[in-house]
ZAZA-774479 format. One line per field, with one value per residue (C-alpha): residue number from 1; residue in three letters; x negated, y, z. Coordinates in Angstrom, 2 decimals, always signed. Last residue first. Layout:
BEGIN
num: c(NUM / ...)
residuo: c(Ala / ...)
X: c(X / ...)
Y: c(Y / ...)
Z: c(Z / ...)
This chain:
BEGIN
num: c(300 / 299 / 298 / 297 / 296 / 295 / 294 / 293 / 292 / 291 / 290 / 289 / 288 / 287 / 286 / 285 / 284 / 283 / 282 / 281 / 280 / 279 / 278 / 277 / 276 / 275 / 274 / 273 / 272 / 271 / 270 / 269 / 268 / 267 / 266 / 265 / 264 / 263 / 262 / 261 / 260 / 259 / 258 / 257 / 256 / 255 / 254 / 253 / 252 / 251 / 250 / 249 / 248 / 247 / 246 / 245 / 244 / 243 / 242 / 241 / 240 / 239 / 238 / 237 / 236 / 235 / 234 / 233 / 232 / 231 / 230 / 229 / 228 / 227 / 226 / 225 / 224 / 223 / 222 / 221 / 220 / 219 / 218 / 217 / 216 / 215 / 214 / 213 / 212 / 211 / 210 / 209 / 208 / 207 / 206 / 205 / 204 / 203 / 202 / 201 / 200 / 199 / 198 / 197 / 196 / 195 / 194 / 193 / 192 / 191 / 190 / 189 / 188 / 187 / 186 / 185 / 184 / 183 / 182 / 181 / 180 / 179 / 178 / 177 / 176 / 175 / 174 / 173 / 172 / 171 / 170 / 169 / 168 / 167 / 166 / 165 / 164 / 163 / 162 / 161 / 160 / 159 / 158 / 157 / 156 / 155 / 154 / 153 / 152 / 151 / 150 / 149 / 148 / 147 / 146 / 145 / 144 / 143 / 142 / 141 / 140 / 139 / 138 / 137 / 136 / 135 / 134 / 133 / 132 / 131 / 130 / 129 / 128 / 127 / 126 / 125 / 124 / 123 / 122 / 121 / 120 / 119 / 118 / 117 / 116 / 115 / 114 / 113 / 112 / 111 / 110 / 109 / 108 / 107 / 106 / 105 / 104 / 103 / 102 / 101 / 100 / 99 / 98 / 97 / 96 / 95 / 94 / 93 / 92 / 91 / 90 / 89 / 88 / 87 / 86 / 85 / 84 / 83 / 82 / 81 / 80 / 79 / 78 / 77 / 76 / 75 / 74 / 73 / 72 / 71 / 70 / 69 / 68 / 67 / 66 / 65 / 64 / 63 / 62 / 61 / 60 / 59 / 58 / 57 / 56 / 55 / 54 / 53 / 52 / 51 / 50 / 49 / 48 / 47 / 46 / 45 / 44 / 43 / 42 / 41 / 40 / 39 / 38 / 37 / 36 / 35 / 34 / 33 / 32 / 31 / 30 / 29 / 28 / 27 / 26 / 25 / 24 / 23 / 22 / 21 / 20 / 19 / 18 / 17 / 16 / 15 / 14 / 13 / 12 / 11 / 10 / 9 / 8 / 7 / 6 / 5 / 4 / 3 / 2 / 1)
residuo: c(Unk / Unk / Unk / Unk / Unk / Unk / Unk / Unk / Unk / Unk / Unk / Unk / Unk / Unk / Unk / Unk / Unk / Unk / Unk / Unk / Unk / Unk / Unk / Unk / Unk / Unk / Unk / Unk / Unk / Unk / Unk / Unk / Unk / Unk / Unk / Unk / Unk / Unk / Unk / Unk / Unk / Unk / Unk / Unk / Unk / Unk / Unk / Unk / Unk / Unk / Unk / Unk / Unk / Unk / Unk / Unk / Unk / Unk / Unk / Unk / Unk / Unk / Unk / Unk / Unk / Unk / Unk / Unk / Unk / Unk / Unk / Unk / Unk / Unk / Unk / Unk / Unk / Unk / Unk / Unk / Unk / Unk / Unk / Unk / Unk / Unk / Unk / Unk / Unk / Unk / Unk / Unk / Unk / Unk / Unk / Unk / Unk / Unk / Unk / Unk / Unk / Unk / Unk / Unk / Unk / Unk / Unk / Unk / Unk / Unk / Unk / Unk / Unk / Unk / Unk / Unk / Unk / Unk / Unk / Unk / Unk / Unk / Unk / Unk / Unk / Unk / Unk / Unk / Unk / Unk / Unk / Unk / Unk / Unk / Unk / Unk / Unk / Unk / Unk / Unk / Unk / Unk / Unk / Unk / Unk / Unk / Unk / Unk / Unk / Unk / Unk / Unk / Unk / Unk / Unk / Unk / Unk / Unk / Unk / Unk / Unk / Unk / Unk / Unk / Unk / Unk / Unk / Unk / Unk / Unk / Unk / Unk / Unk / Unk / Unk / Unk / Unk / Unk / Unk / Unk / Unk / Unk / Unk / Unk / Unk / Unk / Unk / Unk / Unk / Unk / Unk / Unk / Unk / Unk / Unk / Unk / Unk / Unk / Unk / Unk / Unk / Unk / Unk / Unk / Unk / Unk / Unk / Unk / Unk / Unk / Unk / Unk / Unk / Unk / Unk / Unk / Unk / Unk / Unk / Unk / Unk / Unk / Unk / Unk / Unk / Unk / Unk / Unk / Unk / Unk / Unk / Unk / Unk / Unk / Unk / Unk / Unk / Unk / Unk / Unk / Unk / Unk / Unk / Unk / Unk / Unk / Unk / Unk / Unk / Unk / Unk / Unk / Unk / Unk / Unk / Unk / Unk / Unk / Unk / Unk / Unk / Unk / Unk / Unk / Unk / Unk / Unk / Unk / Unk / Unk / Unk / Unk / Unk / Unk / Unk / Unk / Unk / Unk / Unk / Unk / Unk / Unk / Unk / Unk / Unk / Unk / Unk / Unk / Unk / Unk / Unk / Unk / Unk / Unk / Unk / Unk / Unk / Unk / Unk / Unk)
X: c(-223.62 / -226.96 / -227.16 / -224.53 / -227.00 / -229.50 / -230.91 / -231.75 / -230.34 / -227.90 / -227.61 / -226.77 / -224.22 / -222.24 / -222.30 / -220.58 / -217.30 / -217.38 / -215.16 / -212.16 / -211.80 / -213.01 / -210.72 / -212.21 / -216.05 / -216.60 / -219.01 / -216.56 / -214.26 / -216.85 / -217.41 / -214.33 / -213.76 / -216.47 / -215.09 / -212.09 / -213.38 / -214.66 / -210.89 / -209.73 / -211.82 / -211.57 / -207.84 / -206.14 / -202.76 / -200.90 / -197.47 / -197.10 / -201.17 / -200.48 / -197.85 / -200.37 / -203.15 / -201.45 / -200.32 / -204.28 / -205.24 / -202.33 / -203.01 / -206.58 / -205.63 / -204.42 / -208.23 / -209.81 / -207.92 / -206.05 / -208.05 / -210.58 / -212.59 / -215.65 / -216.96 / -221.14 / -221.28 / -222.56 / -219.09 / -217.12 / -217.90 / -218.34 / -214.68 / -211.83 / -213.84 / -214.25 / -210.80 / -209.23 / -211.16 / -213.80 / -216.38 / -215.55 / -217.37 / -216.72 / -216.52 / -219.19 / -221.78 / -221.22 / -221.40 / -224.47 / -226.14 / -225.71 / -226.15 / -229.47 / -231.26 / -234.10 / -232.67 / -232.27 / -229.67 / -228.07 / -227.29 / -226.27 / -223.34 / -222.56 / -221.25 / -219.31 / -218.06 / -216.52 / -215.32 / -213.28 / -211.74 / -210.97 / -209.05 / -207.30 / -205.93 / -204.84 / -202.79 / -200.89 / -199.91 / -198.67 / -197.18 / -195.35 / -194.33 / -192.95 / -190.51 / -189.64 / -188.40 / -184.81 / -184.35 / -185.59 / -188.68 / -186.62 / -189.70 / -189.71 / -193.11 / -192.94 / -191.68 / -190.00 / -187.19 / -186.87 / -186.31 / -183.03 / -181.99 / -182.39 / -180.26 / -177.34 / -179.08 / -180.91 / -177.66 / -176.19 / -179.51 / -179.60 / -182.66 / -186.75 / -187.99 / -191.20 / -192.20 / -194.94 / -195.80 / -195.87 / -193.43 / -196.33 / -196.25 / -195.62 / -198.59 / -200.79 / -200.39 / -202.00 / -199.93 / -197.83 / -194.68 / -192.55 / -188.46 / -187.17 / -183.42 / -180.48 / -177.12 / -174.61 / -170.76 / -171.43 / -172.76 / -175.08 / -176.69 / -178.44 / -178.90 / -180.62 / -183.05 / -183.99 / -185.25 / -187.12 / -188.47 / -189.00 / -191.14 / -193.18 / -192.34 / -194.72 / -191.97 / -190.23 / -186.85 / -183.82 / -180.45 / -177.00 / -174.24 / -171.22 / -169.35 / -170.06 / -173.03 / -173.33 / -173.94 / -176.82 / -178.32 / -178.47 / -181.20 / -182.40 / -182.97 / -180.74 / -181.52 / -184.44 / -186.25 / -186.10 / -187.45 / -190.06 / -190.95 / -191.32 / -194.10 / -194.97 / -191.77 / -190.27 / -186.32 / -184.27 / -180.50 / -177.99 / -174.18 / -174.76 / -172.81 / -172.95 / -175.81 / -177.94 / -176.31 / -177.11 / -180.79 / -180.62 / -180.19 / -179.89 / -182.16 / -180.55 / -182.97 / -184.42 / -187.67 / -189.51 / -187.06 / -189.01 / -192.00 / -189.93 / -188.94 / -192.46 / -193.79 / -190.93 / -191.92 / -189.42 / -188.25 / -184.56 / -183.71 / -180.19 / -180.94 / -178.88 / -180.60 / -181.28 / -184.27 / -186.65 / -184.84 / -185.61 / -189.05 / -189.69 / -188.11 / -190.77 / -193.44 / -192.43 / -192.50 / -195.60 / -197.35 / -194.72 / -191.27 / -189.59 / -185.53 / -184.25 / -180.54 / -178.61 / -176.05 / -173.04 / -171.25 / -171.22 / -169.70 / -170.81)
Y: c(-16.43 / -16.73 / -19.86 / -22.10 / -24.56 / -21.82 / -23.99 / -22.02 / -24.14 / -21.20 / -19.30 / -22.18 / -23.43 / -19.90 / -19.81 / -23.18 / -21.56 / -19.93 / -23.63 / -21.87 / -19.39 / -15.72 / -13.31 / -14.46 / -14.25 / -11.23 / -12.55 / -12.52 / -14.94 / -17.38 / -17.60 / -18.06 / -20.83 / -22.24 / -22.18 / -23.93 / -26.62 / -27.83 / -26.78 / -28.94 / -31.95 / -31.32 / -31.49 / -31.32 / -31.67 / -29.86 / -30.17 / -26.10 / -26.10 / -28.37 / -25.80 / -22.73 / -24.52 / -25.93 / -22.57 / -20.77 / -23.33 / -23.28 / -18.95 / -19.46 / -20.76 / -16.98 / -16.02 / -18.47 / -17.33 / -20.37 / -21.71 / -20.88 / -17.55 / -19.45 / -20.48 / -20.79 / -24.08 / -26.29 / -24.42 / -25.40 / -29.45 / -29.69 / -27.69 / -30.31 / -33.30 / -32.65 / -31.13 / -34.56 / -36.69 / -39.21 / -40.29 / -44.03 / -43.88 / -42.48 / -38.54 / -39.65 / -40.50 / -38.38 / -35.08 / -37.14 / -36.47 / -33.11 / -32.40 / -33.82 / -35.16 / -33.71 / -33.38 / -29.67 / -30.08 / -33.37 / -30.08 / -28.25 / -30.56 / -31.69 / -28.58 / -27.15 / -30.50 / -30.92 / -27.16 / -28.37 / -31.60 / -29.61 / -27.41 / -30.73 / -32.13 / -28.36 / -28.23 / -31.47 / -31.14 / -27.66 / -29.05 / -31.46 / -28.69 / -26.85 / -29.72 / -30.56 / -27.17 / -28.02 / -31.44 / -34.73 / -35.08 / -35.81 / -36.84 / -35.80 / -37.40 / -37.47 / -33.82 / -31.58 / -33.21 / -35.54 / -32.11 / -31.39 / -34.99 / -34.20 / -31.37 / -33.39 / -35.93 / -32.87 / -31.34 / -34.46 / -34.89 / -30.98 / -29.77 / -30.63 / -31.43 / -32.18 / -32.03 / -33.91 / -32.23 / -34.44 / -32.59 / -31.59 / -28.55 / -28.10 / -30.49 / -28.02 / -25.47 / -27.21 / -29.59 / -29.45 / -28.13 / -26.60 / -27.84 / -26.08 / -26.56 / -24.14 / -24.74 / -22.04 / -22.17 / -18.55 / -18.83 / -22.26 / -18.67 / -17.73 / -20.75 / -22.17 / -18.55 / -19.42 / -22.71 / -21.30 / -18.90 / -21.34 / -23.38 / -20.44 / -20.68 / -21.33 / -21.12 / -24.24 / -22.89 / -24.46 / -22.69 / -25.16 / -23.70 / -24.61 / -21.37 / -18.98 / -16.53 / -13.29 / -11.66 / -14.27 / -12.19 / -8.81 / -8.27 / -5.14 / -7.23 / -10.73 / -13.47 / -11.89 / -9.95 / -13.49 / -15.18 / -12.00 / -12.53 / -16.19 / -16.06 / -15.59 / -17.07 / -20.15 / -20.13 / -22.85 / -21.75 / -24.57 / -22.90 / -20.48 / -17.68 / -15.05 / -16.20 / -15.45 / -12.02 / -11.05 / -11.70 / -8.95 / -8.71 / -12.43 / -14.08 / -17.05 / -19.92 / -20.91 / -21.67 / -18.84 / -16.55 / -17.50 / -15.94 / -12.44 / -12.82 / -13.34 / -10.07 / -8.31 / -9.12 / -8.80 / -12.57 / -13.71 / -16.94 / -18.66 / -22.05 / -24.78 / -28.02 / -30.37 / -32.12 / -29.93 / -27.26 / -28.06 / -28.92 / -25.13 / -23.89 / -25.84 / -24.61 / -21.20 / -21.47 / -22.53 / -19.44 / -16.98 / -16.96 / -16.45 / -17.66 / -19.69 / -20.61 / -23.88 / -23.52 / -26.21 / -25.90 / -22.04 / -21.95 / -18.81)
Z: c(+300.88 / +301.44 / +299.30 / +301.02 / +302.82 / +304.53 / +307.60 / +310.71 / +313.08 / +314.47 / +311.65 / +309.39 / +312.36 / +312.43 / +308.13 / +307.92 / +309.61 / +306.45 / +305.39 / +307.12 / +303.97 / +304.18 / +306.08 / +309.43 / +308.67 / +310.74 / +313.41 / +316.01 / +313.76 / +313.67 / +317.15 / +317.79 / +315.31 / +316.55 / +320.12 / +318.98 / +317.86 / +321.31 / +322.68 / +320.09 / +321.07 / +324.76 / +324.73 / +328.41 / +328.32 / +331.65 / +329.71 / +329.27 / +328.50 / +325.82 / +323.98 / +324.54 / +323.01 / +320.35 / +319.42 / +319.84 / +317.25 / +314.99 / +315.19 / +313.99 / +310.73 / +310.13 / +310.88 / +308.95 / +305.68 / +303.62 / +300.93 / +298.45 / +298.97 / +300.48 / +297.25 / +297.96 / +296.10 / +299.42 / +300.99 / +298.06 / +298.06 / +301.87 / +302.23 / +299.98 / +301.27 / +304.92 / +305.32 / +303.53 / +306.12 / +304.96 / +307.82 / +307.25 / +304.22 / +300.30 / +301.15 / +303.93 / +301.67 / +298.58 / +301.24 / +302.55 / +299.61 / +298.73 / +302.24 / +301.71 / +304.90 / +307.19 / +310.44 / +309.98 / +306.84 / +308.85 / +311.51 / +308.73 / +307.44 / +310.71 / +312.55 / +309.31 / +308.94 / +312.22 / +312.44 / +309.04 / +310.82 / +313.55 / +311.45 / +309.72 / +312.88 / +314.48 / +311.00 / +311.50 / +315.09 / +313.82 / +310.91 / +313.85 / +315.47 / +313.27 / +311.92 / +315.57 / +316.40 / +315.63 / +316.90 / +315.21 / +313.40 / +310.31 / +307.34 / +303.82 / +301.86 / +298.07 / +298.33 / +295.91 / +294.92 / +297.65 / +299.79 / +297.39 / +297.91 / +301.56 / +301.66 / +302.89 / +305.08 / +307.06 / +307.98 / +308.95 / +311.11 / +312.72 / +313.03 / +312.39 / +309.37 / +307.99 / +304.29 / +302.37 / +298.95 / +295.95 / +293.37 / +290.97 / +291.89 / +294.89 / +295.29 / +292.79 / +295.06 / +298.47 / +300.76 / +303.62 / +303.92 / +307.07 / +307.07 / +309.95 / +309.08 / +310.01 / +310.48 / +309.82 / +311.95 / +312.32 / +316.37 / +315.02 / +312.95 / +316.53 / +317.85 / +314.38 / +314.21 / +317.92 / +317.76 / +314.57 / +316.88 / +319.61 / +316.79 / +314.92 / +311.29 / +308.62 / +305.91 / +304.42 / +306.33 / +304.77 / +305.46 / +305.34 / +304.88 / +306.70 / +307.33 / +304.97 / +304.37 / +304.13 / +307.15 / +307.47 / +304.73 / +306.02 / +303.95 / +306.09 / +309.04 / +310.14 / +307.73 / +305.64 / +308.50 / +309.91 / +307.70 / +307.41 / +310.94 / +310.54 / +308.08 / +304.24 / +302.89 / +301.12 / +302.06 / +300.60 / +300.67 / +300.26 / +300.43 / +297.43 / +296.15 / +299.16 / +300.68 / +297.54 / +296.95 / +300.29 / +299.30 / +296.83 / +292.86 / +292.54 / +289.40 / +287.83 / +286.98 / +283.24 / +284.38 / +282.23 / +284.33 / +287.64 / +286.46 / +285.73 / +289.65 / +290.66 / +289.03 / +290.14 / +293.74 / +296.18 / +295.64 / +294.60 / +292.93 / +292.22 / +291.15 / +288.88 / +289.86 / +286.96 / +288.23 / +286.53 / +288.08 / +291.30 / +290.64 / +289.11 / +292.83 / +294.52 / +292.12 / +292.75 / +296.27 / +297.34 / +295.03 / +295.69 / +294.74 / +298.33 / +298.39 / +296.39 / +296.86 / +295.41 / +293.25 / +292.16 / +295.75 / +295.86 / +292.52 / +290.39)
């Protein structure tokens, strides 16, 4: 294989797979690896190469696009049993779209910068059906020749790919991102029953504000499921906690006060101490029905 014609695919799951399938839409040659069999054999129907290890991807490629659970297995990858960073050659370029935390993907770049290896922190945001389709937005954060090189490969599967500057930047900025839409969701889950005990139709005002100057993507995407009961849709509460509990720790560095998130945050608390954090963040609903003793999600 030439190193220059393939680019590396790490981490098959639901993000990645459709980022890898718009690679190769565009003509990309891939080399894939994930743990999972299951994901591997999906990959095939794609028409990419399948590596036997992650090694094996460093080895043969020079742009590696990694798409993994968290930053302790991205880094399990580059430096654990994978040994993948032993791998590589001087001047490849690793792309992180993991959730990575920001020092550790500060970190990760130091640490490979020693083996002439630049690393990207290149977080995504957008559901499944944006990877997709092609239409996620992606945030990077790292070196800007770096960036410039991959970006084509970014362009590929984003509609939105933004440099944030230095390595960290991408992180934090999904991180800025995140904390906006989880207070959006404790919003809603306030509102919705408290209209319930003033008398209105959530129904109805779910139509009004989807269409008003109330509109926010978190309101939209939860009010619909959690008025339907369908709290197993979307990233666990309790994972979604960590953004909260990072934003906090970052603004208390700088002195920031933030009354809004901190306001949020106690629902979520409260929420998770009443066993609702492996259920979706709309079950934050469930903490306000008790409380104003309205039942808007059916019992559920």
């Amino acid at each position: 294989m030439n190193d220059m014609e393939n680019v590396g695919f790490i981490g098959l799951g639901s993000m990645g797979h459709g980022m890898m399938a718009r690679l190769v839409r565009h003509g990309v040659a891939v080399l894939a690896y994930d743990v999972d069999d299951a994901a591997r054999q999906a990959a095939t129907g794609h028409g990419v190469s399948l590596a036997e290890n992650v090694a094996t991807v460093g080895r043969n490629c020079k742009r590696i696009i990694l798409s993994l659970p968290d930053g302790d297995v991205v880094e399990e990858v580059l430096f654990g049993s994978g040994a993948m960073a032993a791998a590589l050659v001087p001047g490849a370029i690793i792309v992180d779209t993991s959730t990575t935390p920001a020092g550790k993907s500060q970190a990760l770049a130091e640490r490979l910068a020693t083996q002439g290896v630049l690393f990207l922190d290149a977080p995504v945001t957008g559901m499944e059906t944006r990877a997709a389709d092609g239409t996620l937005t992606i945030m990077v954060g790292g070196d800007e020749a770096a960036f410039q090189a991959v970006r084509p490969l970014l362009e590929h599967m984003g509609t939105t790919v933004v440099h944030m500057g230095a390595s960290g930047n991408g992180q934090l900025t999904k991180m800025v991102n995140n904390v906006l839409y989880n207070v959006s969701v404790a919003a809603m889950a306030e509102m919705l029953p408290l209209a319930a005990r003033l008398g209105l139709d959530p129904q109805s005002i779910r139509r009004v504000v989807s269409s008003g100057s109330g509109q926010s993507f978190g309101f939209d995407y939860f009010s619909e499921r959690v008025l339907e009961g369908r709290f197993n849709e979307g990233y666990p509460m309790g994972k979604a906690f960590k953004d909260m509990l990072a934003i906090s720790a970052h603004a208390n560095a700088v002195h920031a006060p933030m009354p809004v998130v901190s306001g949020a945050l106690q629902t979520y608390r409260q929420a998770l101490a009443e066993g609702y954090g492996a259920e979706a963040k709309g079950a934050m609903i469930k903490v306000w029905e008790r409380v104003l003793g309205v039942d808007l999600t059916g019992g559920h």
